[in-house]
N, CA, C and O of each residue as an XYZ file, in Angstrom:
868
protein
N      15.535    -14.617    -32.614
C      15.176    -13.226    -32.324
C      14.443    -13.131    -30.994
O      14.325    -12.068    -30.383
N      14.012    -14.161    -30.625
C      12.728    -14.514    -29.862
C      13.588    -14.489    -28.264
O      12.973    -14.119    -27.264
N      15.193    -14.966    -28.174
C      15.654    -15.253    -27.073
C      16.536    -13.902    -26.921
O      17.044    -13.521    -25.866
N      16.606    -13.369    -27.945
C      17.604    -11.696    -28.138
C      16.492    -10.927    -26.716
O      16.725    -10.635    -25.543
N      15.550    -10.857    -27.397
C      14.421    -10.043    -26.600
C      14.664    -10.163    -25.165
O      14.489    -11.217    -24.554
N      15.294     -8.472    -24.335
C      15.326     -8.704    -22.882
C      13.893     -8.077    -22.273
O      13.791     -6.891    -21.958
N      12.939     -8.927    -22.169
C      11.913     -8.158    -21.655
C      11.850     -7.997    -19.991
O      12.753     -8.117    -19.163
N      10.556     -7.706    -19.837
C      10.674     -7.106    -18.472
C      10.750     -8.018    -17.614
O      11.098     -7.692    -16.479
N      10.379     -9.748    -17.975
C      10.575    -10.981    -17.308
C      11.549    -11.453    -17.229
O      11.841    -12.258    -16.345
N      12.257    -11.096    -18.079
C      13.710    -11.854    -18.264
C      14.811    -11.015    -18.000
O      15.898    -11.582    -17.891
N      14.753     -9.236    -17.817
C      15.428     -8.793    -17.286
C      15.489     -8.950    -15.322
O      16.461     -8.730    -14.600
N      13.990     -9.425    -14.888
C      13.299     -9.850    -13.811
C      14.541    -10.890    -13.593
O      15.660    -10.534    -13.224
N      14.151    -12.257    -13.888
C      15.184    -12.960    -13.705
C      16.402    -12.648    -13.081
O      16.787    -12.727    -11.915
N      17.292    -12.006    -14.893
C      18.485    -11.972    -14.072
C      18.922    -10.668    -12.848
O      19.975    -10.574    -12.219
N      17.868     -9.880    -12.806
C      18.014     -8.709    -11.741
C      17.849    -10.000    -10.638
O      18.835    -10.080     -9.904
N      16.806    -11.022    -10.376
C      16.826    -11.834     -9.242
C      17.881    -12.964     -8.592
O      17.879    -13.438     -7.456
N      18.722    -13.207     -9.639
C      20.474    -13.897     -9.541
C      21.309    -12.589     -8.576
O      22.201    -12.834     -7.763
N      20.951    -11.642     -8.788
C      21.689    -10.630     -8.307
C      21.465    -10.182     -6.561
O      22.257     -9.779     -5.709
N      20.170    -10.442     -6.546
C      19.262     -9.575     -5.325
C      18.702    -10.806     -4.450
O      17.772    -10.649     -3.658
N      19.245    -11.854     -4.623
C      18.287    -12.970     -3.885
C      18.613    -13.052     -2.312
O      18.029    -13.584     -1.368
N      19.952    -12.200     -2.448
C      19.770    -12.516     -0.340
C      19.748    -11.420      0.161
O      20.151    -11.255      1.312
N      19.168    -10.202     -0.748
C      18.252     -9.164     -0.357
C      17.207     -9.264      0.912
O      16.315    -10.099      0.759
N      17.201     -8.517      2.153
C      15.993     -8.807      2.943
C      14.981     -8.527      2.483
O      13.948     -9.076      2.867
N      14.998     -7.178      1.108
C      13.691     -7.046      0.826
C      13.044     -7.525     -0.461
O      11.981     -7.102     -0.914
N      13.814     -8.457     -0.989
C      13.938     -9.113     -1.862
C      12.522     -9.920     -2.253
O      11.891    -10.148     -3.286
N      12.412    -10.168     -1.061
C      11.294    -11.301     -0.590
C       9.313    -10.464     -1.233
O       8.339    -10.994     -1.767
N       9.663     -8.750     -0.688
C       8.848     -8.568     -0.932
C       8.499     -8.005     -1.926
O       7.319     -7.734     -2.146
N       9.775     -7.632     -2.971
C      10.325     -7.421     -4.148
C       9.202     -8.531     -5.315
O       8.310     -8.163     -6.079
N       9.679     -9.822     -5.050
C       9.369    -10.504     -5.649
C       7.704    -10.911     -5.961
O       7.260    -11.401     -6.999
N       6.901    -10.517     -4.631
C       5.595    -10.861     -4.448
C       5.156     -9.443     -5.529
O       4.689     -9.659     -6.647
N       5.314     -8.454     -5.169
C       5.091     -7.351     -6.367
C       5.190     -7.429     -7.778
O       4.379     -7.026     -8.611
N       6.492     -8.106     -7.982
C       6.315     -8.549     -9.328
C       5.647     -9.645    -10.306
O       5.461     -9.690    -11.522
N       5.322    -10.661     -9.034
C       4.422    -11.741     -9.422
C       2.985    -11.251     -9.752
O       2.419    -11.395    -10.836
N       2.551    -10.725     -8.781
C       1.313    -10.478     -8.311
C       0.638     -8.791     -9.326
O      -0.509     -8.642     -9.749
N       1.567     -7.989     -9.425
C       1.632     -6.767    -10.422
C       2.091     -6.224    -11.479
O       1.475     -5.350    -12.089
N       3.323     -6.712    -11.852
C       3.839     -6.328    -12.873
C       4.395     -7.422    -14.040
O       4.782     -7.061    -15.151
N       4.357     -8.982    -13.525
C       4.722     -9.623    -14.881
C       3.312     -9.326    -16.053
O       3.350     -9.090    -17.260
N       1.991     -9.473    -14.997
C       0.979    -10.020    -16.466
C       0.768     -8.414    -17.271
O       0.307     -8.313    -18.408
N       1.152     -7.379    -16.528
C       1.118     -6.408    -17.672
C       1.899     -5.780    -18.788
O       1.627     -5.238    -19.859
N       3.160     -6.118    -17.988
C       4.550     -5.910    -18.487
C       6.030     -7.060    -19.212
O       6.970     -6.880    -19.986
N       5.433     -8.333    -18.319
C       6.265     -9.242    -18.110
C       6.818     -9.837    -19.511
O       7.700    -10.685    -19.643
N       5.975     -9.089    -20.665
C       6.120     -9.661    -22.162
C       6.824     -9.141    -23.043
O       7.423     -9.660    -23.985
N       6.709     -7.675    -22.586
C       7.007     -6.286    -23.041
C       8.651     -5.997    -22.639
O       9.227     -6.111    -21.557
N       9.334     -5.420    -24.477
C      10.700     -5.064    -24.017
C      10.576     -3.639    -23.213
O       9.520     -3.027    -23.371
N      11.241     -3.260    -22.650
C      10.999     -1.702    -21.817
C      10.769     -0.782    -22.735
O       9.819     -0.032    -22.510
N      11.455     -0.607    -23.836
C      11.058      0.514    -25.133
C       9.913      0.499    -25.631
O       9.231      1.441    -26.035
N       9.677     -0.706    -25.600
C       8.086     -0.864    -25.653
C       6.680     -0.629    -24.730
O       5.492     -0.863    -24.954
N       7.290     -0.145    -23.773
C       5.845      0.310    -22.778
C       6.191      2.386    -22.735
O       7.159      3.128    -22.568
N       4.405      2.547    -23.056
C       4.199      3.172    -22.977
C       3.826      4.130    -21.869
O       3.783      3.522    -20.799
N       3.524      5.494    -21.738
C       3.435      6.043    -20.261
C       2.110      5.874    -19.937
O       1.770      5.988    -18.759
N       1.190      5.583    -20.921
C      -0.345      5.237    -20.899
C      -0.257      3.553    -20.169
O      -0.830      3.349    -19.099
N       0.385      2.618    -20.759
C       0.578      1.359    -19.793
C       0.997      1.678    -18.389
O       0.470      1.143    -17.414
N       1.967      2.571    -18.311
C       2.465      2.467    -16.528
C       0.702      3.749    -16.249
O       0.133      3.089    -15.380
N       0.031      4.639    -16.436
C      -0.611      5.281    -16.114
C      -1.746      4.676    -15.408
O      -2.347      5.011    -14.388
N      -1.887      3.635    -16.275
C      -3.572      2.756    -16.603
C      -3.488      1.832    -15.333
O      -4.453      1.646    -14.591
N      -2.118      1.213    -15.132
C      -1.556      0.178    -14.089
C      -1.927      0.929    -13.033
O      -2.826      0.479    -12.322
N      -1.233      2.421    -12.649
C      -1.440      3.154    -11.290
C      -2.555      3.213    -11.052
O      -2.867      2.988     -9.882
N      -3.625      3.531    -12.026
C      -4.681      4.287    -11.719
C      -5.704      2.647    -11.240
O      -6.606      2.601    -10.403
N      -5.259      1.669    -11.951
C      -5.908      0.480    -11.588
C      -5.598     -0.488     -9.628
O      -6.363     -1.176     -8.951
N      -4.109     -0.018     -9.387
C      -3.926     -0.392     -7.793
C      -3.892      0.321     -7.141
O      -3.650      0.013     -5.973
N      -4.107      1.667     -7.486
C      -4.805      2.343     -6.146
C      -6.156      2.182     -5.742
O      -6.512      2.341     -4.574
N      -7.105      1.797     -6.894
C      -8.072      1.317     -6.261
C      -8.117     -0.159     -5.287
O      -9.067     -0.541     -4.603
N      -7.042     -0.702     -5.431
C      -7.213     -1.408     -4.001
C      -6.155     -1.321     -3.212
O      -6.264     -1.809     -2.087
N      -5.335     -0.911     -3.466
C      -3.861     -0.622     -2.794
C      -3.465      0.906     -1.866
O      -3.916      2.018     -2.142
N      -2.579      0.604     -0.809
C      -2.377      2.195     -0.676
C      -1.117      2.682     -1.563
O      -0.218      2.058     -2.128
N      -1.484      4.312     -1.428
C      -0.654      4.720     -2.335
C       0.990      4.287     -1.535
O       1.534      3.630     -2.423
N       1.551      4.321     -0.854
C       2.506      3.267     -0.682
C       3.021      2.340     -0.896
O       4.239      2.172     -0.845
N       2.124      1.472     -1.206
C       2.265      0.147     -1.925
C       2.366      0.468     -3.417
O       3.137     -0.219     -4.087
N       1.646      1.470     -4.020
C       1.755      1.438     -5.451
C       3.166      2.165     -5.626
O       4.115      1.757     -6.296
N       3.091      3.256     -4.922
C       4.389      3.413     -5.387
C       5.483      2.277     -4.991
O       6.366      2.433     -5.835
N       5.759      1.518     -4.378
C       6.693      0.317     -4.142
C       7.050     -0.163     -5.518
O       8.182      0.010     -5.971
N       5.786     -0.960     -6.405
C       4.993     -1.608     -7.176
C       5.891     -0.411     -8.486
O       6.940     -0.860     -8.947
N       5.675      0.254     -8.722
C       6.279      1.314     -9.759
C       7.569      1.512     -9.861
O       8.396      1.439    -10.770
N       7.580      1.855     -8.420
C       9.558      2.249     -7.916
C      10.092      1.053     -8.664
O      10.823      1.282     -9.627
N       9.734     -0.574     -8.241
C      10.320     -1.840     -8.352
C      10.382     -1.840    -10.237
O      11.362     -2.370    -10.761
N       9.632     -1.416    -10.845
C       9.323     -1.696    -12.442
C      10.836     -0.385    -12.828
O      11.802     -0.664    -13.537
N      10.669      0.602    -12.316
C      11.919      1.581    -12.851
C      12.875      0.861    -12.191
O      13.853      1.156    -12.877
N      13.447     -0.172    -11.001
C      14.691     -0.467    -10.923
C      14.875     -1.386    -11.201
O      15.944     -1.896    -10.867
N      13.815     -2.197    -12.062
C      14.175     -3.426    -12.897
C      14.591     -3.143    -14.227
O      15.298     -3.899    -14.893
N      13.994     -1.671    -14.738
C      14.020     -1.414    -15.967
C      15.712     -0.725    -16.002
O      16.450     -1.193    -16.869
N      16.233      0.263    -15.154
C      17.868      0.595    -15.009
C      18.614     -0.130    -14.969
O      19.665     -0.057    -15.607
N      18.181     -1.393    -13.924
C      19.224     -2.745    -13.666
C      19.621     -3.022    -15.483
O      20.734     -3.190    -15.982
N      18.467     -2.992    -16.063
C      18.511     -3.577    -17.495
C      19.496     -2.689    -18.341
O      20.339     -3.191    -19.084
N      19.328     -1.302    -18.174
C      20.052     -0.245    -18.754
C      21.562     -0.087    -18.687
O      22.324      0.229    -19.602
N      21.918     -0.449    -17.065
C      22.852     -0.332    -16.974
C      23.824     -1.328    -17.526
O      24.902     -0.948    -17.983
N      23.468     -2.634    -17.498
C      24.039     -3.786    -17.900
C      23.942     -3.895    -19.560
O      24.466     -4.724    -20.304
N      23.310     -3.060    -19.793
C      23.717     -2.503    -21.406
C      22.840     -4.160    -22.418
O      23.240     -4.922    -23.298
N      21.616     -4.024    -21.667
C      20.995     -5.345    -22.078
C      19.655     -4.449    -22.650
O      19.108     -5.199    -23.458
N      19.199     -3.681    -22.606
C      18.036     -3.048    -22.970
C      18.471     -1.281    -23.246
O      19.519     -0.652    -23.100
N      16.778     -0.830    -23.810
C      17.119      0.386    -23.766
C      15.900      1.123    -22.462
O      14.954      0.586    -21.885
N      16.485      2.608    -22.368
C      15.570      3.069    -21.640
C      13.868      3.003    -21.556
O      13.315      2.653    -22.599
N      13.142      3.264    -20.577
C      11.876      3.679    -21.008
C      12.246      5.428    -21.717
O      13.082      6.280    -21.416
N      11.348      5.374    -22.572
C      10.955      7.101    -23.037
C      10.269      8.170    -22.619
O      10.075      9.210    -23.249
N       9.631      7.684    -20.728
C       9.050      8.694    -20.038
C       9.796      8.324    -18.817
O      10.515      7.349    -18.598
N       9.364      9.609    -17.858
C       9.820      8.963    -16.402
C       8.635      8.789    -15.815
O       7.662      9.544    -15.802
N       8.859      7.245    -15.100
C       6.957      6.947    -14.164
C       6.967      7.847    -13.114
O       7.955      8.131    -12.437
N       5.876      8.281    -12.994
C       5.188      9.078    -11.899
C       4.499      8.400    -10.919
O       3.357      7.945    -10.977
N       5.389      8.367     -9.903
C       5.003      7.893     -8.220
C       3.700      8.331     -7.772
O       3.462      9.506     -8.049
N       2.850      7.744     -7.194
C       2.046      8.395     -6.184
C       2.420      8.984     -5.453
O       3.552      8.663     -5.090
N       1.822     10.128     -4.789
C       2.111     10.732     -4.070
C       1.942     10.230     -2.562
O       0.982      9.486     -2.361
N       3.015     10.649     -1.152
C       2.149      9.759      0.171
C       2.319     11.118      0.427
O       3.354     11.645      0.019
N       1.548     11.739      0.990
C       0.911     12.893      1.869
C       1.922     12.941      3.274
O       2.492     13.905      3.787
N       1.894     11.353      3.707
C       2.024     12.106      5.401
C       3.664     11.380      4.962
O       3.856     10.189      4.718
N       4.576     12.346      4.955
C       5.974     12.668      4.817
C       7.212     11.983      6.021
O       8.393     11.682      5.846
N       6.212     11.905      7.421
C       7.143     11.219      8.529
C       7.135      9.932      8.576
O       8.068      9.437      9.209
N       5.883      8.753      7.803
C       6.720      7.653      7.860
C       7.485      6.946      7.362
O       7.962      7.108      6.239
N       7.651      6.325      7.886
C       8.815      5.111      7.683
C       8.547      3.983      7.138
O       7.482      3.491      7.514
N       9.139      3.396      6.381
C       9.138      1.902      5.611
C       9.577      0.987      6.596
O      10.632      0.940      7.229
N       8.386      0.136      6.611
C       8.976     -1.309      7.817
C      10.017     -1.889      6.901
O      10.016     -1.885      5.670
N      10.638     -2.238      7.481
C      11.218     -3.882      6.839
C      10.044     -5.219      6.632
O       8.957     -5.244      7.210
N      10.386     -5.950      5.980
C       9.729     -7.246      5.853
C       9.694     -7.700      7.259
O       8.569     -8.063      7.602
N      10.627     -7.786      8.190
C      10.460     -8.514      9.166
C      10.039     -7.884      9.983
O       9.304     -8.521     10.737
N      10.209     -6.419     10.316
C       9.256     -5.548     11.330
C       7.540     -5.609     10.395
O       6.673     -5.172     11.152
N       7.092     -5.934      9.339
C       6.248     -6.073      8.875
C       5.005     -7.290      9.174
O       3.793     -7.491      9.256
N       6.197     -7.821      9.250
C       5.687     -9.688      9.697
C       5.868    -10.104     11.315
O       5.829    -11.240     11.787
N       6.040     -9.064     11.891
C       6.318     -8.859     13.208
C       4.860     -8.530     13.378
O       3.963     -9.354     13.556
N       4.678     -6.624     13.266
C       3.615     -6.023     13.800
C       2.606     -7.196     12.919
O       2.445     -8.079     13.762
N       2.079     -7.502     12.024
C       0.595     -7.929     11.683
C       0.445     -9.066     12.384
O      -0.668     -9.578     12.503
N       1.868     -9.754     13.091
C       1.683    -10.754     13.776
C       1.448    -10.457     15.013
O       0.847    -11.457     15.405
N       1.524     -9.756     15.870
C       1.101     -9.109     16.756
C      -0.139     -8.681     16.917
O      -0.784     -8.895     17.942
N      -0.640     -7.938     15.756
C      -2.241     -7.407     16.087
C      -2.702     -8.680     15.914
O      -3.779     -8.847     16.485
N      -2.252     -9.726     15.287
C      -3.610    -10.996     14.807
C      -3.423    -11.285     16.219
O      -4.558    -11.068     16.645
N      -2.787    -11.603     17.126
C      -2.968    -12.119     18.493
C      -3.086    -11.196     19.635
O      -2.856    -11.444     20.819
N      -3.546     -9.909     19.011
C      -3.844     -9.339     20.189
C      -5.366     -9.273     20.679
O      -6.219     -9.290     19.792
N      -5.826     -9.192     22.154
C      -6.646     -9.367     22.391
C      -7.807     -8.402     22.606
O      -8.818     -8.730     23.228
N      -7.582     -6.953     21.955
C      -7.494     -5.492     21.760
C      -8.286     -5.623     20.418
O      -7.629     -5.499     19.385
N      -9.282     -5.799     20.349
C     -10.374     -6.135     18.932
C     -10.158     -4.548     18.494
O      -9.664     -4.339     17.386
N     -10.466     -3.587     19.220
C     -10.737     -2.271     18.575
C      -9.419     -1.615     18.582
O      -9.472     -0.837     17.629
N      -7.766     -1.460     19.385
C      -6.818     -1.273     18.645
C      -6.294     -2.032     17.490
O      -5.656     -1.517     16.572
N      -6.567     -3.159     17.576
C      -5.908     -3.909     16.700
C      -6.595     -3.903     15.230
O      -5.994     -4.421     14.289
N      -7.740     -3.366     15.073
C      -8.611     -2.937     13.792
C      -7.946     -1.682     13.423
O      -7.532     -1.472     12.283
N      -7.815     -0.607     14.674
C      -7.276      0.731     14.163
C      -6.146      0.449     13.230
O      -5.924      0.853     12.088
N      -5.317     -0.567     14.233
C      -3.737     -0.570     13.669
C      -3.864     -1.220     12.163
O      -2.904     -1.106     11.401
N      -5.145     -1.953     11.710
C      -5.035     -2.546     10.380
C      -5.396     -1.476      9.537
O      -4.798     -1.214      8.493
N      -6.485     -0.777     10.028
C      -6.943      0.443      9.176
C      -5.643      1.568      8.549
O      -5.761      2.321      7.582
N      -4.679      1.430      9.246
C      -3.029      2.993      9.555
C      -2.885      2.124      8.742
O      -2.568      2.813      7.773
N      -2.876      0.899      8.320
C      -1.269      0.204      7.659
C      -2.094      0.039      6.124
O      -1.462      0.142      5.072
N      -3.638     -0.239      6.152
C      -4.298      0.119      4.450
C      -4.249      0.872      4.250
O      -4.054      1.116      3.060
N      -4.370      1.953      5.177
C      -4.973      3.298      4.145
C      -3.788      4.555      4.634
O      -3.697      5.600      3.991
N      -3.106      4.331      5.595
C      -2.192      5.296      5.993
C      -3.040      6.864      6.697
O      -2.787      8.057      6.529
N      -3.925      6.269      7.376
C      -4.805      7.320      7.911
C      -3.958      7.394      9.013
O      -3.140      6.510      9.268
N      -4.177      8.845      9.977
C      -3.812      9.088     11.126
C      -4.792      8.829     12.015
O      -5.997      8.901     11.775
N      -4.084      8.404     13.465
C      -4.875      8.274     14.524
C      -6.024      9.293     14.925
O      -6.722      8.831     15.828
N      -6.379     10.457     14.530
C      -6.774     11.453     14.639
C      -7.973     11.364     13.519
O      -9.185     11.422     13.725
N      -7.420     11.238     12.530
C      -8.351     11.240     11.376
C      -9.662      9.918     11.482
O     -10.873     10.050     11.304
N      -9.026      8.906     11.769
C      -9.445      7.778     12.710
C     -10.782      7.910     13.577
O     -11.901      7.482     13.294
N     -10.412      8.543     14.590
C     -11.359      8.897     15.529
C     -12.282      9.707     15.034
O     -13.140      9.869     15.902
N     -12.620     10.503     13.730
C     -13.279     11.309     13.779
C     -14.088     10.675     12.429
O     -14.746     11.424     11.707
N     -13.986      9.377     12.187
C     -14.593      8.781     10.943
C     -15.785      8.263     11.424
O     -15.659      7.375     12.267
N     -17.035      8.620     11.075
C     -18.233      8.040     10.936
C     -18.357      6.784      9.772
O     -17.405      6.467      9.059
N     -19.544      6.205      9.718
C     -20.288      5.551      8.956
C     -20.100      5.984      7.379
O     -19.570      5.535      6.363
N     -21.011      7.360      7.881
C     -21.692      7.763      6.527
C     -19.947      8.501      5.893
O     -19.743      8.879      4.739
N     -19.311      8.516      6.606
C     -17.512      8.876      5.404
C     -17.412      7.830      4.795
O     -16.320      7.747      4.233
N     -18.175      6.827      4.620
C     -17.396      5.437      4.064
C     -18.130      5.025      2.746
O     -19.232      4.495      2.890
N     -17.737      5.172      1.706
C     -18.493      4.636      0.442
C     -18.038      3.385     -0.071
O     -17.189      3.333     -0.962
N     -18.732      2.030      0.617
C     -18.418      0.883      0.333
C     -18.691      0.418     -1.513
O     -18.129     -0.423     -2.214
N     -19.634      1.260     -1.764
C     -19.818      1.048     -3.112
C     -18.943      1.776     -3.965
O     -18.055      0.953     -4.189
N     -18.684      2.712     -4.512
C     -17.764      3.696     -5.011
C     -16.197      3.347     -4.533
O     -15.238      3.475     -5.294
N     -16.094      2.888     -3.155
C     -14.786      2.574     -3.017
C     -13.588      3.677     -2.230
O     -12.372      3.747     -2.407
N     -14.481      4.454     -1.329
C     -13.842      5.768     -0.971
C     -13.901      6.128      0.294
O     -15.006      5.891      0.781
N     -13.064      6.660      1.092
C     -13.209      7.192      2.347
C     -12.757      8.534      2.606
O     -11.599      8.950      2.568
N     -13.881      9.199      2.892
C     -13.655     10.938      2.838
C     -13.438     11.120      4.497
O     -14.118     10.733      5.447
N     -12.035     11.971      4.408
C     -11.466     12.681      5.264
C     -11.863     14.100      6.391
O     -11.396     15.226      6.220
N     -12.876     13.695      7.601
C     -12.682     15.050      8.273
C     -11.923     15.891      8.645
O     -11.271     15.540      9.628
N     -11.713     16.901      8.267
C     -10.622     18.102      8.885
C      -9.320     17.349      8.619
O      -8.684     17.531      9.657
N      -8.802     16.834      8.052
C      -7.411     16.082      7.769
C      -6.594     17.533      8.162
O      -6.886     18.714      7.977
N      -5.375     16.825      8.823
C      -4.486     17.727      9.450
C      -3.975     18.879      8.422
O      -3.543     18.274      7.441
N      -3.903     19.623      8.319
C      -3.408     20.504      7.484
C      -4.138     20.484      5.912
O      -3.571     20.842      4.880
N      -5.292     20.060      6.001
C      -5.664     20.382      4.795
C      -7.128     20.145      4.579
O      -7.644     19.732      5.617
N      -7.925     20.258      3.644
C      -8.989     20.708      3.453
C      -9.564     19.068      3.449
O      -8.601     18.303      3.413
N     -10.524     18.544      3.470
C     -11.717     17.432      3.320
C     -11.344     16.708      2.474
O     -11.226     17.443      1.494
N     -11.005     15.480      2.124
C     -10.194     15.234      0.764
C     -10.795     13.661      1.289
O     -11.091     13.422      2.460
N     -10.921     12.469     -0.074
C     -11.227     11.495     -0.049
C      -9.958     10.438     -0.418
O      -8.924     10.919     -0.883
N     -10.034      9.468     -0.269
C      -9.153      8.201     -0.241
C      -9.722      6.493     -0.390
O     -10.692      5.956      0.146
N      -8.664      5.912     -1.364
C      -9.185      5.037     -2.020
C      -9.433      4.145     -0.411
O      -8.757      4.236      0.613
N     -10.518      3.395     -0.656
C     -10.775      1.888      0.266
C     -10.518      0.903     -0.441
O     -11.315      0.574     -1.320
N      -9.358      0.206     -0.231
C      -8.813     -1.024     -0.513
C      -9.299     -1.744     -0.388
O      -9.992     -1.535      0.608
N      -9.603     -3.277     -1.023
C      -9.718     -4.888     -0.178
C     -10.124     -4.871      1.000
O     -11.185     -4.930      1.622
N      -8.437     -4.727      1.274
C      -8.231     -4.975      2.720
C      -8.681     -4.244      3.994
O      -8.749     -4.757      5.111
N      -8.957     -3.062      3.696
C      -9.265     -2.070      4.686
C     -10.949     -2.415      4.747
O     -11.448     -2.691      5.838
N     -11.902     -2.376      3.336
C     -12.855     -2.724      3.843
C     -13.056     -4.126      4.214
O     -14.181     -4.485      4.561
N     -12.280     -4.788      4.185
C     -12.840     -6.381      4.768
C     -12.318     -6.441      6.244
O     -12.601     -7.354      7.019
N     -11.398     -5.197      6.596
C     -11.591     -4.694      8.064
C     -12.771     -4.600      8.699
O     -13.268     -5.232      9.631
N     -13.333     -3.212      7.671
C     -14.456     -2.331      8.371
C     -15.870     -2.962      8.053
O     -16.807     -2.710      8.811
N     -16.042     -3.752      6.983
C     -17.066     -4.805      7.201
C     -17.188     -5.655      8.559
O     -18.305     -6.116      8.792
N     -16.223     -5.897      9.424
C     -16.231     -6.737     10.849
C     -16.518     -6.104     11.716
O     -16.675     -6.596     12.834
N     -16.673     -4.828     11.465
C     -17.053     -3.758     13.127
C     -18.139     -3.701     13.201
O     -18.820     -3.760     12.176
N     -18.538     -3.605     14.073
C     -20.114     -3.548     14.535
C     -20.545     -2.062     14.039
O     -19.802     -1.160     13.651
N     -21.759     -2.066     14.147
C     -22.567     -0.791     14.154
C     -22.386     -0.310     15.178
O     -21.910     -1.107     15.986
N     -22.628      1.142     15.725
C     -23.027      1.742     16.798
C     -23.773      2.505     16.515
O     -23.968      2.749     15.324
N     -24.601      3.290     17.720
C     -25.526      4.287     17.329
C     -24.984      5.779     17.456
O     -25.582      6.851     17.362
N     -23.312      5.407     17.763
C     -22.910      6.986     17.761
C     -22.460      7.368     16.577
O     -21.660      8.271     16.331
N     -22.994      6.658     15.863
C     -22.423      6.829     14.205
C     -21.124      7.177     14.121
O     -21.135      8.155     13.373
N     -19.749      6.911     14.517
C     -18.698      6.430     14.687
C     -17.999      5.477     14.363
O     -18.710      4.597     14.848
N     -16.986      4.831     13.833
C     -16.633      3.590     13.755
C     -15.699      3.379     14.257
O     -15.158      2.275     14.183
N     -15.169      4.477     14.994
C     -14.256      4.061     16.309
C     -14.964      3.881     17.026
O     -16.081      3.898     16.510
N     -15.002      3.609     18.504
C     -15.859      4.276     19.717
C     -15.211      2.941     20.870
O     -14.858      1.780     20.658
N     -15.284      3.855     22.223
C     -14.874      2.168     23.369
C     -16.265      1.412     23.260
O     -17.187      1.564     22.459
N     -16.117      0.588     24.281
C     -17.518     -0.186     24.167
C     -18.990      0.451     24.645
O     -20.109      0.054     24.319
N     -18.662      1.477     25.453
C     -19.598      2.118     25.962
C     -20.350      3.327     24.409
O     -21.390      3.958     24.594
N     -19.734      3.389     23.325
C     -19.950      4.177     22.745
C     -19.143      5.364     22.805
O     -19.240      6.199     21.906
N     -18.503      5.495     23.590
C     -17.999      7.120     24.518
C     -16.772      7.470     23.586
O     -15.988      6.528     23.699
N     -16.225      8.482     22.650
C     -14.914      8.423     22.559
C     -13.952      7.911     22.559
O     -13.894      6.747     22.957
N     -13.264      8.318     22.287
C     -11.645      7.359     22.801
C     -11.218      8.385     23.673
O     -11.401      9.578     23.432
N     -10.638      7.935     24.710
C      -9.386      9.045     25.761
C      -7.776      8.505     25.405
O      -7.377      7.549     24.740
N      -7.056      9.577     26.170
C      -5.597      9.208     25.529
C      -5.009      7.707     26.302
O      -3.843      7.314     26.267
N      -5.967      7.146     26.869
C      -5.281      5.781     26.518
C      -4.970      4.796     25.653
O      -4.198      3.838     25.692
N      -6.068      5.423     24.513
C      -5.652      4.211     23.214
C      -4.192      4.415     23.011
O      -3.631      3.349     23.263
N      -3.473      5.188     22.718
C      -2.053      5.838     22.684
C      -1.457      4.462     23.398
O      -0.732      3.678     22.786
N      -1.867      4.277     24.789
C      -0.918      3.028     25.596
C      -1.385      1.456     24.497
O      -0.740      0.494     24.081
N      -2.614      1.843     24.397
C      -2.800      0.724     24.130
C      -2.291      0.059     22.264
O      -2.208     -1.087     21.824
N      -2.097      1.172     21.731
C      -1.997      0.812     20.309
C      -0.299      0.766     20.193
O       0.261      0.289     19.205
N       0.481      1.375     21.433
C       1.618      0.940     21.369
C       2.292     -0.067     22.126
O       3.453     -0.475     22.153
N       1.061     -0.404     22.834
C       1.454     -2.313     23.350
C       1.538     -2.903     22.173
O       2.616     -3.250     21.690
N       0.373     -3.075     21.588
C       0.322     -3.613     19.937
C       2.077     -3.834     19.148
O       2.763     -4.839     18.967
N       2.320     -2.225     18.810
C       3.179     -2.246     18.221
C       4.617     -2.564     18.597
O       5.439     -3.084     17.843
N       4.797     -2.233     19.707
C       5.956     -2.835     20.489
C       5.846     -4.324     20.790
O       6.737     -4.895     21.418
């Protein structure tokens, strides 16, 4: 009875016979290692509840961006159809609910434009673009929103970063990841209470623009 059972690991599997010279395969797989076997990986799909996928979201956005979680979710519903379709399982009994991403124009790197740019900022010699550019890729902040972040927006304890004037919409807060604060733990203080600023303290002018797309190019 024990080997009948297609759970979410073993439908994993054979979805991975299928998808292995996938380019995004690669990052397919780190998601499911790292997020979804130890909660799910036991469990037939009829068997998870919308309170299990709920509890999961609400648990990696606190360190994840909502981008990534939705990846992380998307990947669990097309492991769970792969299963459906092949007439090896049955459906889930809810549909998962994506995070939402706010800013609508970007784009999904590839793995290798992925492993490109972070390889790029680690060797660039641009300490303060190359922090910005880590900060856009945790938290999916805009360059704009960026510049106008103080100190005191940052709740290292609670886990939150509140939004000035965000483009089109009212003051709104956002999870701080890991990664973003083990960014913003490395920046110095200033006294312009800023956590952008050039070295002089002064603003930014529209050259960061040249400079954050040396980076990325």
């Amino acid at each position: 009875a024990e080997k009948g059972r297609w759970t979410v690991s073993k439908l994993w599997e054979e979805y991975e016979k299928q998808k292995v010279d996938s380019k995004s395969f690669r990052i397919d797989k780190i998601w499911f290692e790292n997020y979804l076997k130890e909660p799910f990986g036991n469990k037939e799909p009829q068997d998870i509840i919308q309170l299990d996928v709920d509890r999961l979201r609400i648990k990696l956005l606190k360190t994840l961006a909502p981008q990534s979680v939705k990846h992380i979710l998307a990947l669990l519903r097309r492991i769970v159809n792969f299963g459906v379709q092949k007439q090896l399982c049955k459906n889930l009994s809810f549909k998962i609910q994506l995070p939402e991403v706010h800013n609508n124009k970007t784009e999904d790197l590839t793995p290798d434009q992925l492993k490109n740019l972070l390889k790029a900022i680690g060797e660039s010699g641009d300490l303060i673009a190359a922090n910005m550019m880590r900060i856009a890729l945790f938290t999916g902040m805009r360059r704009g929103e960026m510049f106008k972040s103080k100190w005191d927006d940052i709740d290292f304890n609670k886990g939150f970063i509140s939004l000035r004037d965000p483009k089109g919409k009212e003051p709104q807060k956002i999870p701080l990841n890991n990664s973003a604060k083990s960014v913003l733990e490395g920046i110095p203080l200033h006294k312009s209470g800023f956590v952008f600023t050039m070295n002089n303290g002064k603003p930014f002018k529209t050259d960061l623009r040249r400079r954050l797309n040396r980076i990325r190019d």
